[in-house]
Structures are given as structure tokens and as C-alpha cells.
C-alpha positions as CSV (number, residue, x, y, z in Angstrom):
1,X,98.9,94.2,91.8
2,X,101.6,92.2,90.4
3,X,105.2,92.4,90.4
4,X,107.7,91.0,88.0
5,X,111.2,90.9,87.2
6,X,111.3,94.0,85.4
7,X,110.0,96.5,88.0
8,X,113.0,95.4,89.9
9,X,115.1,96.4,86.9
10,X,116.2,99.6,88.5
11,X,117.2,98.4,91.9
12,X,119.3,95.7,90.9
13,X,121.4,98.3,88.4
14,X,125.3,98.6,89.5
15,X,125.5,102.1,91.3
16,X,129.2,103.0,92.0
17,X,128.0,105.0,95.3
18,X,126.4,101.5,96.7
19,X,128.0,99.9,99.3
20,X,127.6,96.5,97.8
21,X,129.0,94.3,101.0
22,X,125.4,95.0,102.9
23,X,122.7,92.5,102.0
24,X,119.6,93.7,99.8
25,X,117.1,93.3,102.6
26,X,118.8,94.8,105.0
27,X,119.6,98.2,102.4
28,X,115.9,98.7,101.9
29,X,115.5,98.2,106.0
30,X,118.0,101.8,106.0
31,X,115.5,103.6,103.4
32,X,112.1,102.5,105.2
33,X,110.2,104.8,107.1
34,X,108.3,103.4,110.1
35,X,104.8,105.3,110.4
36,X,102.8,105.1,112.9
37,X,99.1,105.6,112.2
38,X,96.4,105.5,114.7
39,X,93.4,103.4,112.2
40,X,90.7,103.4,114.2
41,X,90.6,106.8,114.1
42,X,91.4,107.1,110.7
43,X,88.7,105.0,110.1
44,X,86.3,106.8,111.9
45,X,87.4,110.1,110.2
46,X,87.0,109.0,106.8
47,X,82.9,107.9,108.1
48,X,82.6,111.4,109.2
49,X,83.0,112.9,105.9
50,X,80.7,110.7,104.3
């Protein structure tokens, strides 16, 4: 998958709410949701049901 310029479009818009003195990275770091995923057993779940 490929990203350009223009799926950015939207995030880079002026938004009035937007606290604009906090860097970019560390904005998207507030709205990221750590999961935590066990993948070994996900794995071995996913070979049961086939």
C-alpha cells in the first residue's frame, strides 16, 4: 500500500479546536491506542479453524 500527499490532505487542514503549539508526531502519539496482542496464540487459533 502506498501513501501520498493527498491522503494526508485531511490531517494537515487548519482546525480551530487544535492546539497547534504541540508537534505532529507527538499529536498522533495522544490518539494511538497501544494493544497488546498475544500472536502466538492468535496464530495458533486462526490454525484451529482451518
Amino acid at each position: 500500500m502506498a501513501l501520498t500527499s493527498d491522503d494526508f490532505r485531511d490531517l494537515m487542514a487548519t482546525d480551530p479546536d487544535d492546539d497547534e503549539t504541540v508537534p505532529f508526531g507527538d499529536a498522533l502519539a495522544e490518539l494511538a491506542v497501544d494493544a497488546e496482542m498475544d500472536f502466538v496464540e492468535a496464530v495458533r487459533d486462526v490454525r484451529e479453524r482451518i
